[in-house]
C-alpha positions in Angstrom: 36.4 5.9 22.5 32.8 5.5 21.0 30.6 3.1 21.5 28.9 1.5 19.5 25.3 -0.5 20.1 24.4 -3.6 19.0 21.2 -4.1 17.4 20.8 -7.6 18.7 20.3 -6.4 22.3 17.0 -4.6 21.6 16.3 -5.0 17.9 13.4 -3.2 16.8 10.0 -4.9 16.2 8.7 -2.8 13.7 9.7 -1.0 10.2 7.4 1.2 7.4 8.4 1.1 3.4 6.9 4.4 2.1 6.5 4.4 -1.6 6.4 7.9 -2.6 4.9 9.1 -5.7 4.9 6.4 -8.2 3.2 7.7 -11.2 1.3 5.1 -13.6 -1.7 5.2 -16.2 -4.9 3.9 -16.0 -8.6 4.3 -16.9 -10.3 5.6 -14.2 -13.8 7.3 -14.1 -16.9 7.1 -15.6 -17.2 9.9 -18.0 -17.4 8.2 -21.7 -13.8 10.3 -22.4 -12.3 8.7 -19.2 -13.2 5.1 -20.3 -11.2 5.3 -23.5 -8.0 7.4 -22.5 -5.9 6.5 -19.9 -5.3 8.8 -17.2 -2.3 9.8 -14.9 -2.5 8.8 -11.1 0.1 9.2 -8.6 0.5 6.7 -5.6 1.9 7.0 -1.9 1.7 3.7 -0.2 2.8 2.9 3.6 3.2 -0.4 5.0 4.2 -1.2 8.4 4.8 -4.6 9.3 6.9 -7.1 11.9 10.5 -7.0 11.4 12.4 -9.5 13.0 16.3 -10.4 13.8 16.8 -12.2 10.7 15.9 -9.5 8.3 18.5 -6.9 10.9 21.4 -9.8 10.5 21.0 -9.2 6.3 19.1 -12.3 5.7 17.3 -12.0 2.3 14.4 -14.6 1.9 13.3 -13.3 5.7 12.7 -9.5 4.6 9.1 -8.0 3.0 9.9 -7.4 -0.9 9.1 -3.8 -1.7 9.7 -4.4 -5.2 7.6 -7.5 -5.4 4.9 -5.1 -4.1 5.2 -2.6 -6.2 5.8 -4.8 -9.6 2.2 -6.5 -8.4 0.4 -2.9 -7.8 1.8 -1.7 -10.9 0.4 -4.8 -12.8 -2.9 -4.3 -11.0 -2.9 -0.7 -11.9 -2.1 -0.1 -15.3 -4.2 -3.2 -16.8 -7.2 -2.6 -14.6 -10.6 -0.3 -15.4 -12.2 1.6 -12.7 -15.2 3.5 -12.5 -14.2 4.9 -9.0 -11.0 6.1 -7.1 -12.4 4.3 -4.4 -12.3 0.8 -5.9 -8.8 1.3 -7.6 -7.5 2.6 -3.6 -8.7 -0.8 -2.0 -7.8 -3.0 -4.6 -3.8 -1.4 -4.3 -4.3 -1.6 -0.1 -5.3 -5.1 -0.7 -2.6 -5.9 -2.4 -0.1 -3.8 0.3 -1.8 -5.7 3.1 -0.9 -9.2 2.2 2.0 -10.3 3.4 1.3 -11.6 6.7 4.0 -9.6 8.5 2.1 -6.2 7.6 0.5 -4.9 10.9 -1.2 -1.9 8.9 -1.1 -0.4 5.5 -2.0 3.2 4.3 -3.0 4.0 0.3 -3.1 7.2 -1.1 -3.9 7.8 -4.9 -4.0 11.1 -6.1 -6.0 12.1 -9.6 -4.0 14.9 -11.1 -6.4 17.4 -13.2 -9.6 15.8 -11.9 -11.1 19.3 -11.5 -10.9 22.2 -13.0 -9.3 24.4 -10.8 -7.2 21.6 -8.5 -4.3 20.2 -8.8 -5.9 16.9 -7.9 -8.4 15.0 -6.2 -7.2 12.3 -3.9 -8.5 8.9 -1.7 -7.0 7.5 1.1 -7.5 4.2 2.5 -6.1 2.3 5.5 -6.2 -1.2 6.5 -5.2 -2.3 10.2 -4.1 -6.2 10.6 -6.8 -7.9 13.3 -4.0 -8.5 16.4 -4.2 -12.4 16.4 -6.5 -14.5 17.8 -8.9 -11.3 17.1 -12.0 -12.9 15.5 -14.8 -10.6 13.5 -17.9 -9.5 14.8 -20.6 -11.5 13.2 -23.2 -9.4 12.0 -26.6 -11.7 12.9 -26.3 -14.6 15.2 -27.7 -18.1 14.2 
């Protein structure tokens, strides 16, 4: 006879959504050509955050919406101008790192055709949570 485990006795305390290759358009770069035409870009996003027993037991209004997310960074994306990949990447980790459950987030956004002879030209970004209580280190003392 098998047996089975039961989640509940040591549930895990952790879970990643990776969001693999979403394509969307955008203008992106500063050449006069790239300020008229959108371009493609091509997003992989990974967000770790607490899970807890409530989301494991199938309760709904307890779980981190992927689609929420991705229906916000999608928004973001295809109705915002960017002069640099590096704005457009924090903006969509900004956006990934929200929800107060996220413990750390990771952005990557490639730019197909970027140069001449690559397939792309990507930026990656990651944001770690501050553990609580954590405060910032002020940069000049009063």
């Amino acid at each position: 006879m098998q047996q089975t485990h039961n989640i509940s006795e040591r549930p895990p305390s952790s879970a990643t959504i990776n969001i693999r290759n979403l394509r969307l358009r955008t203008l992106i770069g500063f050449n006069p050509e790239e300020r008229v035409k959108k371009q493609d870009v091509v997003l992989n996003i990974e967000i770790k955050y607490t899970i807890d027993n409530e989301v494991l037991q199938d309760n709904v209004d307890e779980a981190l919406n992927y689609k929420t997310i991705t229906k916000k960074v999608i928004g973001h994306v295809e109705q915002g101008q960017f002069l640099l990949l590096e704005k457009l990447v924090s903006e969509v980790l900004a956006i990934c790192s929200e929800h107060p459950s996220v413990r750390s987030s990771k952005v990557t956004i490639d730019k197909p055709h970027a140069l001449r002879f690559a397939d792309s030209v990507s930026l990656t970004l990651e944001h770690e949570a501050s553990p609580a209580g954590a405060y910032p280190l002020l940069e000049k003392a009063s």
